[in-house]
LOGUDO-736280 format. One record per residue (C-alpha): residue in three letters; x, y, z. Coordinates in steps of 0.25 Angstrom, whole numbers, padded with zeros to 4 digits, always signed. Layout:
<sites>
ALAXYZ/...
</sites>
This chain:
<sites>
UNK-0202-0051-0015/UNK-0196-0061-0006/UNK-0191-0069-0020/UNK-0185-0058-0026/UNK-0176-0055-0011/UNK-0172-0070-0010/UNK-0167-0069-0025/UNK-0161-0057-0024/UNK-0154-0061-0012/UNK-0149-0073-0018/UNK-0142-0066-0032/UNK-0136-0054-0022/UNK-0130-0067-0014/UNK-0126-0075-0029/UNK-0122-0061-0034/UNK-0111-0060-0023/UNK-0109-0073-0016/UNK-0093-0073-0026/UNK-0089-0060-0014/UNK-0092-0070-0002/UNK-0084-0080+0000/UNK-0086-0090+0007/UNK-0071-0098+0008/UNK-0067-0093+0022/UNK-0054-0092+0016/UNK-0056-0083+0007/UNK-0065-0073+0016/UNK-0055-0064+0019/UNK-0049-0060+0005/UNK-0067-0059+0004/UNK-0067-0049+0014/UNK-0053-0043+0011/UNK-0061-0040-0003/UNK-0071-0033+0002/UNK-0065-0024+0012/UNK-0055-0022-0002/UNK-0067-0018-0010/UNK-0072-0009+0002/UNK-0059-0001+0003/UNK-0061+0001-0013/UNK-0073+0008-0012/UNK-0071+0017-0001/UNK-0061+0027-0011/UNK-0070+0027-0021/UNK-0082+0031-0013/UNK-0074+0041-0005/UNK-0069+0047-0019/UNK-0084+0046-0025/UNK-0087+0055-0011/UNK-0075+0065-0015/UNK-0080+0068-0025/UNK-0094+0070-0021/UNK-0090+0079-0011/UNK-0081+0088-0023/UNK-0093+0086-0033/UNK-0104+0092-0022/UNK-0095+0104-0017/UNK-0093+0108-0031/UNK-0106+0107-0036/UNK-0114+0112-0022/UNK-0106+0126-0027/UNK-0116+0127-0038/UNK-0127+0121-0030/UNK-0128+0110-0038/UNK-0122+0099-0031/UNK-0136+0089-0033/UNK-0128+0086-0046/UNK-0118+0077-0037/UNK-0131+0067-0034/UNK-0137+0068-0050/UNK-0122+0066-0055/UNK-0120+0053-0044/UNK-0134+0048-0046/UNK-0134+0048-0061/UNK-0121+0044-0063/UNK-0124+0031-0053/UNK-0137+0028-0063/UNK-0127+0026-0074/UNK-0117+0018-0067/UNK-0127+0008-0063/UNK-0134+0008-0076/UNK-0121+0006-0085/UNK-0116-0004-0074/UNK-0127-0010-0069/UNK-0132-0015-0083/UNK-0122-0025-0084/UNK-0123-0031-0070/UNK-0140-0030-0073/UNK-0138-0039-0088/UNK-0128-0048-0081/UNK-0138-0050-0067/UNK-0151-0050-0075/UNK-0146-0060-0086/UNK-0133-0067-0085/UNK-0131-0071-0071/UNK-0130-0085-0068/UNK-0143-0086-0058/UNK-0150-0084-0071/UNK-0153-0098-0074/UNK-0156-0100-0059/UNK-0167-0089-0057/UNK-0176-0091-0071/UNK-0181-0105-0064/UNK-0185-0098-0053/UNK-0200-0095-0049/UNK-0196-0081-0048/UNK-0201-0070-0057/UNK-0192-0059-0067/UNK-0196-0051-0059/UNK-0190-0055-0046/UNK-0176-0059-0055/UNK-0175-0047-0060/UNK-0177-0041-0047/UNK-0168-0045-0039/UNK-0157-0046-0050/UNK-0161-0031-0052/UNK-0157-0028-0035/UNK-0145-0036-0035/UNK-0138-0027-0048/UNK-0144-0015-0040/UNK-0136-0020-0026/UNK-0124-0021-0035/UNK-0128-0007-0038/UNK-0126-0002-0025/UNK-0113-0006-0025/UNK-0109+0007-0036/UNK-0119+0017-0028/UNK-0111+0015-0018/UNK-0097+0019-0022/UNK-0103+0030-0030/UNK-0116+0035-0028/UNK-0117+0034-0011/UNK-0105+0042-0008/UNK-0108+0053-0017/UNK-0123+0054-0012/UNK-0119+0053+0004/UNK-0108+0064+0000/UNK-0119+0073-0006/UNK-0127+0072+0006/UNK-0114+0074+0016/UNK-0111+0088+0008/UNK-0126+0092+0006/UNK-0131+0089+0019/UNK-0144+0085+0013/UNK-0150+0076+0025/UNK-0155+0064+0028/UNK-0165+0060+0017/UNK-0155+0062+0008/UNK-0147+0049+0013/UNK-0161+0043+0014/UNK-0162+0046-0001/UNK-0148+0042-0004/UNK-0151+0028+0001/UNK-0164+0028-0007/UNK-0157+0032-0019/UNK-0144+0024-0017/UNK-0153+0010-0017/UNK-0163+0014-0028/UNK-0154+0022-0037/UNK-0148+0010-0046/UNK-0162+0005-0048/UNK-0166+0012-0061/UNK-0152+0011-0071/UNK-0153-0003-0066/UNK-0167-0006-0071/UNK-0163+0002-0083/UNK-0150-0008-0084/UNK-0160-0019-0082/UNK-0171-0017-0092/UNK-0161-0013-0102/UNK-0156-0028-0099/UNK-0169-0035-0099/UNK-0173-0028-0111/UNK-0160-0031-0120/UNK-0160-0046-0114/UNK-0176-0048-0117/UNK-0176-0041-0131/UNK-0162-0044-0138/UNK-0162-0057-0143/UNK-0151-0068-0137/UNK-0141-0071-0145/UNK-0133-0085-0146/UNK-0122-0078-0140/UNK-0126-0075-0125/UNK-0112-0068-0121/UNK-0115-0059-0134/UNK-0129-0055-0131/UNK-0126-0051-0115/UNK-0113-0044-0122/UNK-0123-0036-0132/UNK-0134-0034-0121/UNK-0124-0028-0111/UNK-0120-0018-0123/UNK-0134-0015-0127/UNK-0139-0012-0113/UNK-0126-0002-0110/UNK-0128+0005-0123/UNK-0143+0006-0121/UNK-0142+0012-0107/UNK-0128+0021-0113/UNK-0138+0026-0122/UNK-0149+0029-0115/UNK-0140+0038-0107/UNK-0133+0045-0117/UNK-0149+0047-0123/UNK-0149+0055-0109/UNK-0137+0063-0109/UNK-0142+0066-0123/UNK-0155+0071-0119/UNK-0150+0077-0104/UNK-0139+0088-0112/UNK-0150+0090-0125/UNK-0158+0097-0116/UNK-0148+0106-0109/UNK-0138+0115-0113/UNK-0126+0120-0106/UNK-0133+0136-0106/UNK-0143+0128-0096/UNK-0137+0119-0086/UNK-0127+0131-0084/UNK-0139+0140-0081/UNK-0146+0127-0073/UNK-0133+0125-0065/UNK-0135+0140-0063/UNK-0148+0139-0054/UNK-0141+0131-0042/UNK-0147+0121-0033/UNK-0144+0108-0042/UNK-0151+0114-0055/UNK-0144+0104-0062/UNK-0148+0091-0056/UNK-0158+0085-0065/UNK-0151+0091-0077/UNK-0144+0078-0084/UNK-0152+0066-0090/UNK-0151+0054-0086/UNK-0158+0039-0091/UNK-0161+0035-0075/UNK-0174+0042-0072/UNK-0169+0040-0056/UNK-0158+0050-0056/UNK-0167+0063-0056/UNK-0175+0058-0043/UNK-0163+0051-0036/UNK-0156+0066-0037/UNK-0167+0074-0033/UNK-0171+0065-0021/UNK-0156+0067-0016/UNK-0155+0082-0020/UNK-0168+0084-0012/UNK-0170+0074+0000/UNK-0173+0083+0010/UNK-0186+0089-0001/UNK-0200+0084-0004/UNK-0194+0083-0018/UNK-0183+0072-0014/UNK-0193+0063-0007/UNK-0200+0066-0022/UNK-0190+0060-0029/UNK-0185+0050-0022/UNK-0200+0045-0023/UNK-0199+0047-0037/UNK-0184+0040-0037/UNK-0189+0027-0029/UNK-0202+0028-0040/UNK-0193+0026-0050/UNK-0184+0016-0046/UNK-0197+0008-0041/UNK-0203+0008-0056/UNK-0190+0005-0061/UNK-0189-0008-0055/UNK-0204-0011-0059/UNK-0200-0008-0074/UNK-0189-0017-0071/UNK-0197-0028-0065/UNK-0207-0028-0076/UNK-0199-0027-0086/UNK-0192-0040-0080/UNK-0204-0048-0077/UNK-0208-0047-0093/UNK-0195-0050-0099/UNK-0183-0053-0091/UNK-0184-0068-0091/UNK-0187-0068-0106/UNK-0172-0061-0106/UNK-0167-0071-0096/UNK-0171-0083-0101/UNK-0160-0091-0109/UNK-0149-0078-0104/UNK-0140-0091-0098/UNK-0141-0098-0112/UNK-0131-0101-0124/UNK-0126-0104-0135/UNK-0116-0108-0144/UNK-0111-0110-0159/UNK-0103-0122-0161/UNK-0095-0123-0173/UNK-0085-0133-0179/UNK-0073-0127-0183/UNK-0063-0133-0195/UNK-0049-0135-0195/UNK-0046-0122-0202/UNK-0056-0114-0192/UNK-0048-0119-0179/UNK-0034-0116-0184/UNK-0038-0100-0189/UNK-0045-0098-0176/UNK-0034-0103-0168/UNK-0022-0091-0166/UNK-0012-0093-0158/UNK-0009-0081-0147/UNK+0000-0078-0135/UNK-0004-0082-0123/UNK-0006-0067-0116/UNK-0014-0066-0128/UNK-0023-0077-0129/UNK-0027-0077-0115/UNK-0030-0061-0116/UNK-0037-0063-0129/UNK-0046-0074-0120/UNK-0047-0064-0110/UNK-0054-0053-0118/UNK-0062-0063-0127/UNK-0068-0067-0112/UNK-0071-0052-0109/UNK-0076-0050-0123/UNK-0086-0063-0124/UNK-0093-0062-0110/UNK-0101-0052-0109/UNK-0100-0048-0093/UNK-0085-0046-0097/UNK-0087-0037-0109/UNK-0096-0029-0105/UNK-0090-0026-0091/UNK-0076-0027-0096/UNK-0075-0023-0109/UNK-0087-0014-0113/UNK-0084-0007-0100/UNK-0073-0001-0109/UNK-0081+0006-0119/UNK-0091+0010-0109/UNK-0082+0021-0102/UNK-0079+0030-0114/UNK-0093+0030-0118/UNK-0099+0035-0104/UNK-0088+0044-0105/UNK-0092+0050-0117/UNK-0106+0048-0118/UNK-0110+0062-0112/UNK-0103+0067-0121/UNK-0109+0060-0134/UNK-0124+0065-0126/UNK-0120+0078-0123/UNK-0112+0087-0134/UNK-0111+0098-0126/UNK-0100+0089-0118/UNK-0093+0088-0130/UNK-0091+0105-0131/UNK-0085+0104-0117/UNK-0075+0092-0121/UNK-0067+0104-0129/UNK-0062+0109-0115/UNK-0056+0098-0114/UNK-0050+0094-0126/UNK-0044+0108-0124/UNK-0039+0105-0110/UNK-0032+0092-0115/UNK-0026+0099-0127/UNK-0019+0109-0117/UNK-0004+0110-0115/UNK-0006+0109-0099/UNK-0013+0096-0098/UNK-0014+0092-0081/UNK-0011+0080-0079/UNK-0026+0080-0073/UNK-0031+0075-0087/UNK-0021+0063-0085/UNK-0028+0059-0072/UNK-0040+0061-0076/UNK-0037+0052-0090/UNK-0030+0041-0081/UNK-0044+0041-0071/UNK-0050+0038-0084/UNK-0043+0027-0087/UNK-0041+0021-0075/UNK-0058+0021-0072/UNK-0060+0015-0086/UNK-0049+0004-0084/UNK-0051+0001-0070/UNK-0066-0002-0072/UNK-0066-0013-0082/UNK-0067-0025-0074/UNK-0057-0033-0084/UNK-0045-0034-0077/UNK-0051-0034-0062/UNK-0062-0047-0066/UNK-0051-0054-0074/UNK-0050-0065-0064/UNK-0062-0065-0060/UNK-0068-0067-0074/UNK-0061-0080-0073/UNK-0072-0086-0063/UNK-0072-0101-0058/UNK-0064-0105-0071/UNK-0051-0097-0067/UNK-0046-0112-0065/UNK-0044-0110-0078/UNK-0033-0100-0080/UNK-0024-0108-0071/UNK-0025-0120-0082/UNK-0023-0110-0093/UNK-0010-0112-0100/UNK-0006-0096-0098/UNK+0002-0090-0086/UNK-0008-0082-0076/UNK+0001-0070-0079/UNK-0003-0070-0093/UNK-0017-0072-0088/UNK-0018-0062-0079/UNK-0011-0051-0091/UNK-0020-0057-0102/UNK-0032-0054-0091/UNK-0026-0038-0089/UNK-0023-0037-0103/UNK-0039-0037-0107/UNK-0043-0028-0098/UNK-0031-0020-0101/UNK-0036-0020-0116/UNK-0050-0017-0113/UNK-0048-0007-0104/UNK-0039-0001-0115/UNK-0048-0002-0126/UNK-0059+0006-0117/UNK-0048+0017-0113/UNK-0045+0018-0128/UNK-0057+0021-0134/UNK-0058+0033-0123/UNK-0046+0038-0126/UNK-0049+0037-0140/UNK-0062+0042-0139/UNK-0058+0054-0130/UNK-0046+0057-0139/UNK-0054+0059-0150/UNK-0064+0070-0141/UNK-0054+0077-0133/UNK-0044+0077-0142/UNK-0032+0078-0132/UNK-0017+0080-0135/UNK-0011+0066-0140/UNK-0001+0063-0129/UNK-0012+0065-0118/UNK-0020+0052-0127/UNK-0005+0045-0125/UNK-0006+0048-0111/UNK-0019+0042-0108/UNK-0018+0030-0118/UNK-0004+0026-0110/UNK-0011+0028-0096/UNK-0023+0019-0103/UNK-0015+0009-0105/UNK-0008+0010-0092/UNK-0020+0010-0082/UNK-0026-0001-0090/UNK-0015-0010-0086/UNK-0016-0006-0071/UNK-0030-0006-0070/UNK-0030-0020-0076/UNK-0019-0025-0068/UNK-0024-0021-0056/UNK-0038-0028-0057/UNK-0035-0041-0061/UNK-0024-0040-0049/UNK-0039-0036-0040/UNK-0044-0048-0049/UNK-0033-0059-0046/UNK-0033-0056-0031/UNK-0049-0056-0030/UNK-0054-0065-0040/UNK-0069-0067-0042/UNK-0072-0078-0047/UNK-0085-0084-0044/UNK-0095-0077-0053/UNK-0106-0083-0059/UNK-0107-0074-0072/UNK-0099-0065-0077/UNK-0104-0054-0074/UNK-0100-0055-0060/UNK-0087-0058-0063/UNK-0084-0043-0068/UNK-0096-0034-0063/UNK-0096-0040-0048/UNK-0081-0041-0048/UNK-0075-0033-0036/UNK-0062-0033-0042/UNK-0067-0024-0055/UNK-0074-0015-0041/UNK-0060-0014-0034/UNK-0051-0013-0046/UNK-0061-0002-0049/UNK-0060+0005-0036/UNK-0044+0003-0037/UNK-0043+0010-0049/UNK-0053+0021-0044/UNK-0042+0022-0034/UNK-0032+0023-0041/UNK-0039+0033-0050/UNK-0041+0044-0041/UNK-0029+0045-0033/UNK-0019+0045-0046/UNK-0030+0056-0051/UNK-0028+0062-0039/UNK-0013+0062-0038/UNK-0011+0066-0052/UNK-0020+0078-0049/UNK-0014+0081-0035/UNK+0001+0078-0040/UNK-0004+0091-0052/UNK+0003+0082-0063/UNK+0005+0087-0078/UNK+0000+0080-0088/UNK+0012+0072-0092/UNK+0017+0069-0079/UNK+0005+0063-0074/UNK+0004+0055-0086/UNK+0018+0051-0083/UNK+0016+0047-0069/UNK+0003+0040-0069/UNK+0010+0032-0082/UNK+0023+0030-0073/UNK+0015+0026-0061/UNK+0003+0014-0066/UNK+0012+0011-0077/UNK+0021+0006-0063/UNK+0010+0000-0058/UNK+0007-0009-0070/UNK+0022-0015-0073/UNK+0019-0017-0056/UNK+0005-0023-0059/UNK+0008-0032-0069/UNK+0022-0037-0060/UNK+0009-0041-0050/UNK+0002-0047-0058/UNK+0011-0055-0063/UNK+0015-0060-0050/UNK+0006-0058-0039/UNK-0006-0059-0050/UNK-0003-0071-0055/UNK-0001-0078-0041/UNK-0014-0073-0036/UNK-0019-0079-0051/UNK-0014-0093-0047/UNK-0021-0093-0035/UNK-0035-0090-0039/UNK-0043-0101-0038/
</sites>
């Protein structure tokens, strides 16, 4: 025990030692950060409250407001399951202290454990902003007692243990059992994919098997009964979910004591799966991860000059730019397959449930009405500006740079068209994921063709802003000491607080759109009118005061 402490304490200290800085100079801009990031999160939460507070008085009307804890519950599950993968393959297998750790008299065991509490830590960090203040608002408005908050602490440190152990023995499986390839940056890019599409499939599996067994004729009448008849209805792949709801909904009950019982039960076998599984096979996974190859080739006379073209300078450097994303695989899949992976949560309940799909025909009529709110343009720009403001492109664009940004300052390209060429790829990626949505949901909802025009003109509009607007976060606080990649885009504060920004920004043009009872077109023209404003005014910015603040990085 005391091994597996001392090492844990020693990767939660490397893992964050790049926020501490230890220049006395620089402590104030450290602390200034902090109290920034502070200040982000406290409009998210609050709005995370309101909503709670709306969600509980509407459904306690039908008495089955229980369904607030198995919506948060379950949705927090699959956030940290689909998000914690990616920071479990990178911890597990391509950190740095890899090479360090193998040496050491210490078992798989004890390395896998405390790799295992340091990702579930970082973990907290989400429940937090979601999950608590949704929980504390239900026991506020319910007036549930004591052992409810006793249960919530319970539940809040213990709940992120079993879709990480899912996310982990799906790693440690793929990296034992599929051969490694010549190509390293190819296989983590491959295993990355295979571990998201095998847990996306294990969930639409489900949701497949959740709504075959129910019709509408009966939730209507188990809805009817009252007193959260419905809790326990939906399907899920985290067997802790059922236990974790029922041990909040009954606290103050033999059965919650029951079930919290059964949720630690659960957890505590997880981990011993876990464990075993790690002490047979993890090092045969690990071993040689840090190694590589290469293919070296002559080239003729006639080889060099086809493969040689000649390009502008804006061009080149972007074409770089998205080679880099492309090729490393903590960039691609964080940057790039983050793109793709909206549209398919989106409609995913909708390929496992076809009764979803009858009810998407109120829509398409809605849409193809003649007195269209401009309601749907709000709700179409939140869309947009959720998906562009959380790919970490533009936000970690310095920062990707790492101790070798003494490199662009040598380069023989201005630092304005390194900073456009560095907003330009996110801008494309971030389009290339907006467009297949639209595509995808022009071809189901089959709305009027100007509203398509609309949105594709707003796409193409927020994606500049949200863009602009994180590398501008990137070049004031650059993190540059990193040693993977990984933590270059996942442990970034700036993707966090462009996030939250755009959060920000989100609700209150939502909000006065709603308020302001805009009509379709006006709407459309305002909000056009207004961020296309803020971009000529972003990029003057950045321009200027960016490319001053890009000199002086260091």
């Amino acid at each position: 025990m005391s091994k597996f402490l001392i090492l844990t304490k020693v990767l939660l200290k490397s893992s964050g030692e790049s926020l501490v800085q230890k220049d006395k100079k620089k402590l104030p801009k450290t602390i200034a950060f902090i109290v920034l990031i502070a200040i982000a999160f406290i409009p998210m939460i609050f709005g995370f409250a309101a909503m709670a507070k709306a969600s509980y008085e509407e459904l306690i009307k039908i008495n089955q407001e229980g369904l607030l804890i198995e919506l948060v519950i379950s949705v927090s599950n699959f956030i940290i399951f689909i998000f914690g993968f990616f920071y479990v393959l990178n911890t597990f297998y391509f950190s740095s202290d890899i090479e360090n750790l193998l040496p050491l008299p210490l078992k798989p065991s004890i390395i896998l454990g405390s790799k295992f509490t340091v990702v579930l830590i970082y973990e907290y960090i989400t429940e937090i902003i979601f999950l608590l203040p949704i929980m504390i608002i239900y026991g506020v408005m319910s007036n549930i007692g004591a052992i409810y908050y006793l249960y919530l602490a319970i539940v809040f440190f213990t709940l992120p243990i079993v879709p990480l152990v899912i996310s982990s023995i799906i790693s440690i499986v793929i990296m034992k059992f599929i051969p490694l390839t010549k190509n390293k940056d190819l296989f983590k890019t491959v295993s990355g994919i295979l571990g998201l599409a095998i847990g996306l499939g294990f969930n639409w599996i489900f949701q497949k098997l959740g709504s075959s067994t129910q019709n509408t004729e009966d939730m209507i009448n188990i809805m009817m009964q009252g007193k959260n008849s419905l809790v326990g209805t939906s399907k899920t792949i985290f067997p802790n979910t059922k236990f974790a709801v029922n041990s909040m909904l009954y606290s103050g009950e033999i059965k919650g004591l029951f079930n919290i019982f059964i949720f630690l039960l659960i957890n505590a076998v997880f981990i011993l799966i876990l464990l075993f599984i790690g002490e047979k096979i993890y090092f045969k996974g690990v071993i040689g991860i840090s190694e590589t190859s290469s293919k070296q080739r002559k080239l003729s006379k006639y080889e060099i000059k086809k493969n040689i073209k000649e390009n502008s300078i804006l061009r080149a450097y972007l074409i770089k730019e998205l080679k880099i994303l492309f090729r490393t695989p903590a960039y691609f899949m964080n940057c790039v397959v983050i793109n793709f992976l909206f549209p398919i949560i989106l409609f995913l309940p909708f390929l496992s449930q076809p009764d979803m799909m009858k009810e998407l025909s109120k829509v398409r009529n809605l849409l193809n009405s003649s007195t269209l709110s401009g309601i749907v343009i709000a709700i179409c720009f939140g869309v947009i500006m959720f998906i562009s403001t959380s790919n970490p492109t533009a936000s970690t664009a310095i920062s990707r740079e790492g101790k070798y940004i003494f490199t662009c300052k040598y380069l023989p390209i201005s630092y304005k068209k390194q900073i456009i060429s560095k907003v330009l790829s996110g801008v494309i990626l971030n389009f290339i994921g907006l467009a297949l949505l639209i595509l995808t949901s022009s071809i189901i909802l089959k709305p009027p063709f100007y509203l398509i025009i609309q949105i594709t003109i707003l796409s193409i509009i927020i994606t500049f802003f949200t863009n602009f607007v994180g590398i501008f976060i990137d070049l004031m606080f650059p993190k540059l000491l990193w040693d993977n990649e990984q933590r270059a885009v996942k442990n970034n504060m700036n993707a966090l607080i462009s996030m939250i920004l755009g959060f920000i920004i989100l609700a209150l043009t939502i909000g006065a759109v709603v308020w302001l009872k805009l009509n379709l077109w006006t709407a459309f023209g305002v909000l056009a009118v207004i961020y296309g404003a803020f971009d000529l005014i972003l990029y003057f910015l950045l321009t200027s005061v960016g490319v001053k603040l890009f000199s002086k990085i260091e």
